[in-house]
N, C-alpha and C positions, 0 to 999 in steps of 0.2 A: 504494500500500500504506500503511498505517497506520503509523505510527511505533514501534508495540511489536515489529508482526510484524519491520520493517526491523532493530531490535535482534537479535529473538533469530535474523535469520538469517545479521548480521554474527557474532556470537559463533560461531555453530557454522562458518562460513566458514574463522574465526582458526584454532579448535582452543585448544584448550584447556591444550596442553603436557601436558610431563611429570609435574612436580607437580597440574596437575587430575587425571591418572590414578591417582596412585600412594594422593594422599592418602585416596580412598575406599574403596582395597584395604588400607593398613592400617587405617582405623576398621572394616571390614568384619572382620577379624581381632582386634580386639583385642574387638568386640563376641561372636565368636563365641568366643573364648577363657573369656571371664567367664560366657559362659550355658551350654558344654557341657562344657570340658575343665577348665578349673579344680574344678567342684564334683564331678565322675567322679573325679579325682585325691585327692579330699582322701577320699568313700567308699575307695576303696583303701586308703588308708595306716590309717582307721581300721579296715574291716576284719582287714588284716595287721596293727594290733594285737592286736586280739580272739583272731587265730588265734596271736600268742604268747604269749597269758596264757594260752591255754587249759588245763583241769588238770582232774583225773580229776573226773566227777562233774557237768561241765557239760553241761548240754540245747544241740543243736546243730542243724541242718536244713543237711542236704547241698547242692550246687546240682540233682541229682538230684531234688531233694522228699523224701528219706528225714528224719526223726525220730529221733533219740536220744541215748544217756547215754554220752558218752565214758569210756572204763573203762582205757585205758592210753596212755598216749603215747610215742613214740618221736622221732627227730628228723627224720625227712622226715614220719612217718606216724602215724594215730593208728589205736585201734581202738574200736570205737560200738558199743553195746551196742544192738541196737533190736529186743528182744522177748527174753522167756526162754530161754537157753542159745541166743538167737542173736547171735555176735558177728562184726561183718565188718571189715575193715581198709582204710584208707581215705587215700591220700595229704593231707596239710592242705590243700592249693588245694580240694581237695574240700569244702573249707567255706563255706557261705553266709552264714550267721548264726548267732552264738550267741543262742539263745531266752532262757535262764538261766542265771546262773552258777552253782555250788553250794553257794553260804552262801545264796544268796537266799530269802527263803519265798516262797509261793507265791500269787499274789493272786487271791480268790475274788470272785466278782461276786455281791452279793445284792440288786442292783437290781431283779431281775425277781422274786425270793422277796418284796417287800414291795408290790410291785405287785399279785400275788395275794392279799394278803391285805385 
């Protein structure tokens, strides 16, 4: 046999111990920490911001897909106005995103109005 193959088949012969096994299960962990659960945790915290600033008049999108104008709040719950004289009531985890706040204006796209012309 060739002298590389006679290495790699003392090494796996030995074993490798403890510490070969352990230390590729935590770099395995600490990689997977940094790619999924840290940046899902920090989304959290700023949403549950969002959802405590929230205040009558801000544009919201349910996790549902619903659309609308938050029109009262309560302290577990809010209520969303989404269409004329339709108002429903809505526990806050029920929030997705706030779209707008309501001092904001509103940003109108006129990229495609001067491309027509």
């Amino acid at each position: 046999m060739t002298p590389s193959i006679l290495f790699f088949a003392q090494t796996t012969a030995q074993g490798s111990g403890f510490l070969g096994t352990i230390v590729p299960m935590i770099l395995m962990f600490v990689l997977f920490y940094f790619i999924a659960i840290r940046p899902q945790r920090q989304k959290q915290q700023e949403l549950a911001a969002q959802i405590a600033a929230l205040k009558g008049g801000d544009h919201i999108v349910t996790t549902g897909g619903l659309y609308g104008v938050v029109s009262s709040l309560q302290e577990k719950t809010l209520t969303l106005k989404i269409a004329d004289n339709v108002k429903i009531k809505l526990d806050k985890a029920a929030v997705a995103a706030v779209v707008k706040k309501s001092g904001e204006a509103e940003v109108i796209d006129v990229s495609s109005e001067d491309e027509k012309a």
